[in-house]
C-alpha positions as CSV (number, residue, x, y, z in Angstrom):
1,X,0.0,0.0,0.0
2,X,1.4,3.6,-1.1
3,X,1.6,6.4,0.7
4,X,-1.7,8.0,-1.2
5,X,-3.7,4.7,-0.3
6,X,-2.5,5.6,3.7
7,X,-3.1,9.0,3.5
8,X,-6.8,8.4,2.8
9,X,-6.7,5.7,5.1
10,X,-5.5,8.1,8.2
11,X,-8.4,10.4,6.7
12,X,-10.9,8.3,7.7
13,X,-9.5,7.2,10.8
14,X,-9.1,10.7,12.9
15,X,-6.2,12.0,11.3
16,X,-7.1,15.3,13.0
17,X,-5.1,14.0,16.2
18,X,-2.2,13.3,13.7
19,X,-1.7,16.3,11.3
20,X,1.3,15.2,8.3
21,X,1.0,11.3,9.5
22,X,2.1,9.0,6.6
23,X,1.6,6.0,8.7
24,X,2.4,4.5,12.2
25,X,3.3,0.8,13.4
26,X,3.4,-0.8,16.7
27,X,5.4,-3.8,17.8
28,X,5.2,-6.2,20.9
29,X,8.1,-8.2,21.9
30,X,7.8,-11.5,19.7
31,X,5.1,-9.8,18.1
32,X,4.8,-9.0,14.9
33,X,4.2,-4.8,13.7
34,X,0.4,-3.6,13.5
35,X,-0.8,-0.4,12.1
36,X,-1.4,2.0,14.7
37,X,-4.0,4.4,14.5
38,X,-3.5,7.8,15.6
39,X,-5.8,7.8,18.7
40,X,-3.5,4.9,19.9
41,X,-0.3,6.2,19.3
42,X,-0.3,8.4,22.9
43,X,-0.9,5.5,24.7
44,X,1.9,3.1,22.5
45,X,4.3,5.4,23.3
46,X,3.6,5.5,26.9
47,X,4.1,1.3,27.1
48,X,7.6,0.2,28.4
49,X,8.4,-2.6,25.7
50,X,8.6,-2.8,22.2
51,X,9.1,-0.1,19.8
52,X,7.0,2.4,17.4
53,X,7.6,3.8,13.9
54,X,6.2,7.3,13.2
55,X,6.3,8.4,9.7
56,X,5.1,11.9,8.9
57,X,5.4,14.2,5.6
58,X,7.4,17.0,5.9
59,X,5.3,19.3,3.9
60,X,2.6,19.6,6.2
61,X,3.9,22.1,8.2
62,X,1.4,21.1,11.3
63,X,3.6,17.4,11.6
64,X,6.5,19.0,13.5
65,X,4.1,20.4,16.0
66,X,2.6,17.9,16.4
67,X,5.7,15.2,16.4
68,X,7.0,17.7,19.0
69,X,4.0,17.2,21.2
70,X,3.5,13.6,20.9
71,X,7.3,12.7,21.4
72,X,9.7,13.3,24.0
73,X,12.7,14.0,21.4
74,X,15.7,16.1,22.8
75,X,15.7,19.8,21.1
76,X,18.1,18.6,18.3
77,X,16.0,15.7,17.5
78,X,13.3,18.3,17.0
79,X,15.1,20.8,14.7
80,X,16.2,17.7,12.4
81,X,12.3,17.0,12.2
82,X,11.2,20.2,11.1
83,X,12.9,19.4,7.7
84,X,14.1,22.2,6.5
85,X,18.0,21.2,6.2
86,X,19.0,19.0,3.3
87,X,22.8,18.2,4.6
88,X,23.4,14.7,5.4
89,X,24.1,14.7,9.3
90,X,24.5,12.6,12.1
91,X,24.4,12.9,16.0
92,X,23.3,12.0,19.0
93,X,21.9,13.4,22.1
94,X,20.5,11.8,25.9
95,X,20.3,8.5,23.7
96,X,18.6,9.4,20.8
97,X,19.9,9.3,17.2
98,X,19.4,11.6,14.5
99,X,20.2,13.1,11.2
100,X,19.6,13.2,7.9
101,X,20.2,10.3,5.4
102,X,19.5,9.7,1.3
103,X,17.4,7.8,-0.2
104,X,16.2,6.8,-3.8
105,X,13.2,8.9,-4.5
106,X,10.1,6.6,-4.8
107,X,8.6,6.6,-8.7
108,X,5.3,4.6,-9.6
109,X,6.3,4.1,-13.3
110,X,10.1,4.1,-13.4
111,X,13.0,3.9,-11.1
112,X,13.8,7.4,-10.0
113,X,17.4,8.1,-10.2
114,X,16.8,11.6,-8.0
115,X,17.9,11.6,-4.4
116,X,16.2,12.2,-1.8
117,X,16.5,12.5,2.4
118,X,15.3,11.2,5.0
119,X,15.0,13.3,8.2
120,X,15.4,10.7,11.1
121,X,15.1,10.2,15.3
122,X,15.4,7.0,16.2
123,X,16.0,5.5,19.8
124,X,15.5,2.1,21.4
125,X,12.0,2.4,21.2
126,X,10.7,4.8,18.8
127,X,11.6,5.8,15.1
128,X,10.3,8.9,14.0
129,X,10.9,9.9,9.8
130,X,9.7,12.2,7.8
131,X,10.2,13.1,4.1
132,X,8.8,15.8,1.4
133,X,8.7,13.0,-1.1
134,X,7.7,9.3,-1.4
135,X,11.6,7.5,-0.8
136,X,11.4,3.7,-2.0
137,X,13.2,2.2,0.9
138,X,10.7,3.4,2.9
139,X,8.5,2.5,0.6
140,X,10.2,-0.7,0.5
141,X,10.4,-1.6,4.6
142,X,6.5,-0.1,5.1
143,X,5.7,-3.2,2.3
144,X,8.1,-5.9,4.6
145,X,6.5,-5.0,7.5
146,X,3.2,-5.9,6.3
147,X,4.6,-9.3,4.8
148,X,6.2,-10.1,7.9
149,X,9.3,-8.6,8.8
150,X,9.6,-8.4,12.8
151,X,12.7,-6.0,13.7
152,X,13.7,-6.3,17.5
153,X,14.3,-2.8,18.5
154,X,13.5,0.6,16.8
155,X,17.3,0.9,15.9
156,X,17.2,-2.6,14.1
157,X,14.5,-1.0,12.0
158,X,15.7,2.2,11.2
159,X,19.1,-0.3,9.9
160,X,16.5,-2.1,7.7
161,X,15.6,1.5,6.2
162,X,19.0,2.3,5.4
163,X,20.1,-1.5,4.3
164,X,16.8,-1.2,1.7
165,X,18.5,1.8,0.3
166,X,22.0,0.2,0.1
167,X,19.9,-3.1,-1.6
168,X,18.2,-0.8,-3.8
169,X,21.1,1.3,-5.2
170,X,23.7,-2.1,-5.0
171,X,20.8,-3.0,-8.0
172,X,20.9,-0.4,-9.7
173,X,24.7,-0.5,-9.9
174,X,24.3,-4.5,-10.8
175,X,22.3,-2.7,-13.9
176,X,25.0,-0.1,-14.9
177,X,27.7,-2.7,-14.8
178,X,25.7,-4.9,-17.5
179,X,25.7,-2.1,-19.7
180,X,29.3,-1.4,-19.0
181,X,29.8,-4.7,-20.2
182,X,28.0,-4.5,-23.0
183,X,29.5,-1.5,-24.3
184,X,32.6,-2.9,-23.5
185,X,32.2,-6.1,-25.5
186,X,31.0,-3.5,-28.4
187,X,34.4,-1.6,-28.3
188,X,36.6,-5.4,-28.0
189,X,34.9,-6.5,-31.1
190,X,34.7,-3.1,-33.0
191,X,31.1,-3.7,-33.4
192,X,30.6,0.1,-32.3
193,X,27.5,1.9,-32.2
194,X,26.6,5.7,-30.6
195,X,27.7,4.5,-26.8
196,X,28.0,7.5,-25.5
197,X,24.4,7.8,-24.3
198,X,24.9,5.1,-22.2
199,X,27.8,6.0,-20.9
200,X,26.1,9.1,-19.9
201,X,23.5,7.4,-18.2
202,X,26.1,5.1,-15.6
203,X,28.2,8.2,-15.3
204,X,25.1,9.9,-14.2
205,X,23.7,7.6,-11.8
206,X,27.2,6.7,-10.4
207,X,27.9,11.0,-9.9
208,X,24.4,11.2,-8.3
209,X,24.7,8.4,-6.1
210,X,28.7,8.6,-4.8
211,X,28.0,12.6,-3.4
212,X,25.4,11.4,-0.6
213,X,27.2,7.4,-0.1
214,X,30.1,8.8,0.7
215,X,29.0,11.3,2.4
216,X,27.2,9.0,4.4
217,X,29.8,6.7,4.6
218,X,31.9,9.4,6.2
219,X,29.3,10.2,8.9
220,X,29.3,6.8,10.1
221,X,32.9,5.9,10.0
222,X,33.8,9.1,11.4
223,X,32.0,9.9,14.4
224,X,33.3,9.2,17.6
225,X,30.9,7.3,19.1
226,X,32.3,6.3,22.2
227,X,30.8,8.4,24.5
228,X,27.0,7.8,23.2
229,X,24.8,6.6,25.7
230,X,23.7,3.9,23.4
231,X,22.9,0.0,24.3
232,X,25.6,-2.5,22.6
233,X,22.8,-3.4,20.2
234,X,22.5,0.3,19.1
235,X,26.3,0.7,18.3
236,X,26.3,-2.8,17.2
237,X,23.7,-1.6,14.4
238,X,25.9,1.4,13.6
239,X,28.7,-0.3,13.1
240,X,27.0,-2.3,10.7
241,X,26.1,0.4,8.8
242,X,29.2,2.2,8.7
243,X,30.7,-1.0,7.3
244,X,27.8,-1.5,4.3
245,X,27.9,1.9,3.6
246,X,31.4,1.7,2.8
247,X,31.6,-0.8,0.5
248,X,28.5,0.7,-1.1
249,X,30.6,3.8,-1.7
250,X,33.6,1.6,-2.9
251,X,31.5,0.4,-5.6
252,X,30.2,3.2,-6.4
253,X,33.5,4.6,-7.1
254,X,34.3,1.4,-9.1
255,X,31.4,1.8,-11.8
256,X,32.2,5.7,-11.7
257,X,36.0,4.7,-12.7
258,X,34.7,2.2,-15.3
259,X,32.3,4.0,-16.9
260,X,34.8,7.2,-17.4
261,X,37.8,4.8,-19.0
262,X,35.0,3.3,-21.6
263,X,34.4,7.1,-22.4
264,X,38.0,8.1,-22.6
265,X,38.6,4.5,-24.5
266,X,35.3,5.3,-26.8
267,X,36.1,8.5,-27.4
268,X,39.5,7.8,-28.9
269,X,37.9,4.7,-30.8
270,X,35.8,7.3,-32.3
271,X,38.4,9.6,-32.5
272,X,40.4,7.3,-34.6
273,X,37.5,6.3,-36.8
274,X,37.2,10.4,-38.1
275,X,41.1,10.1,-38.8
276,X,40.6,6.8,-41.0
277,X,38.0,8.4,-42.7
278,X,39.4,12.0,-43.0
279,X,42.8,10.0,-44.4
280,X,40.8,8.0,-46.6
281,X,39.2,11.3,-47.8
282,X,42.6,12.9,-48.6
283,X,44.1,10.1,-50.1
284,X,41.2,10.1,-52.4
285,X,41.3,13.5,-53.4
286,X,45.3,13.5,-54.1
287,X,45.2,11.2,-56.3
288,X,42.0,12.6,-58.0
289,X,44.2,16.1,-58.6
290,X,46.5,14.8,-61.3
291,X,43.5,13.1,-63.4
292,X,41.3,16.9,-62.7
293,X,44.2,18.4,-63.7
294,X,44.3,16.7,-67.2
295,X,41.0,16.6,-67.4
296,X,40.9,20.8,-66.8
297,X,43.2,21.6,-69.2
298,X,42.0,19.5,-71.9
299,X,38.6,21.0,-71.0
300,X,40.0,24.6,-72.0
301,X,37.8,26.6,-74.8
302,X,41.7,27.7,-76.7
303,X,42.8,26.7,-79.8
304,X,46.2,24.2,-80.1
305,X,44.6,21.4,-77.8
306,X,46.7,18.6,-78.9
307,X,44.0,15.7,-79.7
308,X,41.5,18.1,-80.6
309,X,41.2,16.6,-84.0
310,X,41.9,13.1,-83.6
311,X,39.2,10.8,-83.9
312,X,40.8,9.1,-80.8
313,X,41.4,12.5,-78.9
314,X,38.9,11.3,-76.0
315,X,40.6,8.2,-75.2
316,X,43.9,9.3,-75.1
317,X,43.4,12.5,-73.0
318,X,41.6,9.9,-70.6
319,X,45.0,7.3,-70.9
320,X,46.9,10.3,-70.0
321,X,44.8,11.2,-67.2
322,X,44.9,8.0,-65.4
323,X,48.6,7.5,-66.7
324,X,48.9,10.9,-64.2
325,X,47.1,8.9,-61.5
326,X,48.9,6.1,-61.9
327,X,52.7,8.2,-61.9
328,X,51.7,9.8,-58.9
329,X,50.7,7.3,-56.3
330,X,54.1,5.9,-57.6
331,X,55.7,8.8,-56.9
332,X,54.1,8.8,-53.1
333,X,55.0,5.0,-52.9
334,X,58.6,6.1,-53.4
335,X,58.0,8.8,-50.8
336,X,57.4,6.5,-48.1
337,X,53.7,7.7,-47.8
338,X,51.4,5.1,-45.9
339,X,48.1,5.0,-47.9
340,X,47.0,2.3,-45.8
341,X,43.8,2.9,-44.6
């Protein structure tokens, strides 16, 4: 079920109490998640087990206030929430994590390659999330959940949002490197076409992707984590990340690499296809010179034209055209000239 489908679905059930609400989920220990209606959601959040995903759209300017009201987030929690920085971020305050990660923008009819972010709080027992556009491993995670997926702790959730995105974009990648082999089997048999489009294409997608991974990456490999008041589970689940998110950007960087040698290798393929022709095109035209020069001269309205009365005068002015020919691509034979195309 979409986000549309669970917007009309809150509408119905009292989505007053929850301005901007997406969706909500509930989980009991060895439970698996429900959907939690708003009117419940004060009362889930009060219980001392289990956890509880709160997912809220960001342009609805009435979620913050009311995600401030409903959750006891620490100040800096809060300001992520109100969504209006972009920059990848991570930190932590009185043992709640929060920041600002990417994700793949969610597309009904095609896979979006646009990037999008995913404003985050998440502590042992509540997740709280909020975007200004559908993000497909949200999209993704909200669909597991309903098939079955039972995450132990909030924090063990909010890794199963970010693995989806690593799954997802580790996919696409999987894609671009087929059609960097392709193109490469095309350039190792000479069979060329125009490649450049789809060199374009993986170039794009691997540019697009590598600025946020890395900079992801970065976030979780360099923060000093030491001192977060965090359960072993929690920095268990960030270490994790920090490890898939590194070899997510390694990758990245691989297809990026690939795809910018095929350009550099087509481009001189191609480059030295317009030089074969250009040459073939001169050659061709030098030794065209001596024949038009014959062929000029006897094609002069003066009088004294040898041949202009001979029955045979055609003929011979054509023998000593290509005679011409023929003498001077001897004479660039002897010259050393490589008419090889």
């Amino acid at each position: 079920m979409n986000d549309a489908s669970h917007l009309t679905l809150l509408a119905a059930d009292d989505q007053h109490h929850a301005p901007g609400l997406v969706w909500a989920y509930r989980a009991a220990p060895g439970k698996a998640p429900e959907p939690l209606a708003p009117r419940d959601i004060e009362a889930a959040l009060a219980l001392p087990d289990g956890w509880v995903w709160l997912h809220v759209d960001l342009v609805d300017r009435r979620a913050h206030s009311w995600v401030s009201h409903a959750c006891a987030l620490p100040a800096s929690a809060h300001a992520i929430l109100e969504g209006h920085e972009d920059s990848l971020v991570l930190a932590h305050e009185n043992g709640v994590v929060h920041g600002i990660s990417a994700d793949l923008h969610g597309e009904i009819a095609h896979q979006s390659t646009t990037i999008g972010r995913l404003h985050f709080a998440v502590s042992e027992r509540l997740l709280v999330t909020g975007r200004r556009h559908p993000l497909a491993a949200v999209e993704e995670v909200h669909t597991a959940l309903a098939a079955g997926l039972r995450p132990a702790t909030a924090f063990e959730l909010f890794e199963t949002l970010v693995m989806a995105f690593c799954k997802t974009t580790s996919l696409r990648l999987a894609a671009a490197t087929k059609r960097l082999d392709a193109v490469e089997d095309h350039l190792v048999t000479e069979r060329l076409a125009d490649e450049r489009r789809q060199l374009k294409d993986v170039r794009r997608l691997a540019v697009s992707l590598h600025r946020p991974i890395s900079a992801l990456a970065a976030l979780f490999q360099d923060e000093d984590r030491s001192a977060w008041n965090l359960s072993a589970g929690a920095h268990e689940v960030l270490r994790r990340l920090a490890a898939r998110l590194e070899r997510l950007d390694r990758e990245v960087v691989m297809i990026n690499d690939r795809a910018r040698l095929l350009q550099e290798e087509l481009a001189a393929e191609l480059a030295d296809e317009s030089n074969r022709s250009l040459k073939a095109l001169a050659v061709m035209s030098a030794l065209l010179l001596p024949g038009t020069l014959i062929v000029g001269i006897f094609g002069m309205n003066t009088g004294g034209l040898p041949f202009a009365e001979s029955p045979s005068g055609f003929f011979l002015a054509m023998l000593l055209a290509v005679g011409a020919t023929g003498l001077f691509y001897w004479l660039l034979l002897r010259a050393g000239a490589n008419l090889r195309f």
